[in-house]
C-alpha positions as CSV (number, residue, x, y, z in Angstrom):
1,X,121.9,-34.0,-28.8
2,X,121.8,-37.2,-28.5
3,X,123.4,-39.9,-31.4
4,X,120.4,-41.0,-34.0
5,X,119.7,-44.3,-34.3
6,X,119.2,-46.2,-38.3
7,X,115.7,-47.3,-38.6
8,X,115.7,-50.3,-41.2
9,X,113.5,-49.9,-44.1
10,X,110.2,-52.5,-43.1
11,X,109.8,-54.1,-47.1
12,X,113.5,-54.7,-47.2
13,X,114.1,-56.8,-43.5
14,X,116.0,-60.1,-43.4
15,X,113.6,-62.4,-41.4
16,X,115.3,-63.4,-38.0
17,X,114.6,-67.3,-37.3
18,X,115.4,-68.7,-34.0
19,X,116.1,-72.7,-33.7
20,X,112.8,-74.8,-32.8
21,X,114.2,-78.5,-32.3
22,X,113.5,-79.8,-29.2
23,X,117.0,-80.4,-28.0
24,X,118.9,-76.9,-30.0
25,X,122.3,-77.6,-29.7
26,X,121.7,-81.6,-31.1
27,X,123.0,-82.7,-34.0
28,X,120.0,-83.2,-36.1
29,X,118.5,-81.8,-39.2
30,X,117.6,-78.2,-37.8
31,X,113.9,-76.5,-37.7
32,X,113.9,-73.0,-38.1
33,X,110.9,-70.4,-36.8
34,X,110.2,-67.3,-37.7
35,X,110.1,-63.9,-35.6
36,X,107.2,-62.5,-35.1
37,X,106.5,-59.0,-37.2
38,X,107.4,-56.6,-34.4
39,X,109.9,-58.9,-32.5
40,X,111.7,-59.3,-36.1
41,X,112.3,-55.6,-36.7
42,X,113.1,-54.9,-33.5
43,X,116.1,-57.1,-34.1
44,X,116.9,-55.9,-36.9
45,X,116.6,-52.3,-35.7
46,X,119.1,-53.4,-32.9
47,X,121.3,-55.6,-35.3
48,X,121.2,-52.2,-37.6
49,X,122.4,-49.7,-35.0
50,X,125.2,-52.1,-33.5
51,X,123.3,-53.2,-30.5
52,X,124.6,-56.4,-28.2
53,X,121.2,-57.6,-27.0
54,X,117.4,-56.9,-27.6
55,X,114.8,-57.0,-24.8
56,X,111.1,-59.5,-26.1
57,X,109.4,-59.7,-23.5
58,X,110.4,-63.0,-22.0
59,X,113.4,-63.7,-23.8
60,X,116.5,-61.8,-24.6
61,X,118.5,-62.3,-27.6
62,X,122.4,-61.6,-27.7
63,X,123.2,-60.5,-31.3
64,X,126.8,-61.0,-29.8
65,X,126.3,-64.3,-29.4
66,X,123.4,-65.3,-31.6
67,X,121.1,-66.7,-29.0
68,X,117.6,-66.2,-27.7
69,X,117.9,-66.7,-23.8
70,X,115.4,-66.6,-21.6
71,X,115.2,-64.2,-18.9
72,X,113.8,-66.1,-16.1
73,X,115.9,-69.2,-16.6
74,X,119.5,-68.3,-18.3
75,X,120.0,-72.0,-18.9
76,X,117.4,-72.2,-21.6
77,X,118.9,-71.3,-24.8
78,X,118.2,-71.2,-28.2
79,X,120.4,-70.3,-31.5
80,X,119.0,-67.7,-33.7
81,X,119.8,-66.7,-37.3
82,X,119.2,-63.9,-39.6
């Protein structure tokens, strides 16, 4: 059998946020977005059971690292909070 994975309870997530300013990594006052429904307990599903990275569709976000990057152009690169 295989190991079971921890399913976060829905009414108790933290909301994931990832950072919206034009330029990310600048120095300015920062603007933070919310996830998405789905794409926010996916990563907290992931972030639950220990996971590196989680797959959205165009974008991959390293829980390692705490960045949304996307998949088609690794050089775009976002931070993203919990």
């Amino acid at each position: 059998m295989g190991q079971s994975e921890s399913v976060p309870d829905p009414q108790a997530l933290a909301q994931w946020e990832w950072k919206a300013n034009t330029d990310p990594f600048a120095p300015e006052e920062p603007i933070w977005e919310p996830y998405q429904l789905l794409d926010n307990y996916l990563l907290e599903k992931a972030y639950f059971n220990k996971q590196s990275e989680v797959d959205l569709g165009d974008y991959i976000v390293s829980l390692k690292n705490m960045l949304q990057i996307k998949k088609y152009n690794p050089y775009k690169q976002r931070p993203v909070r919990r």
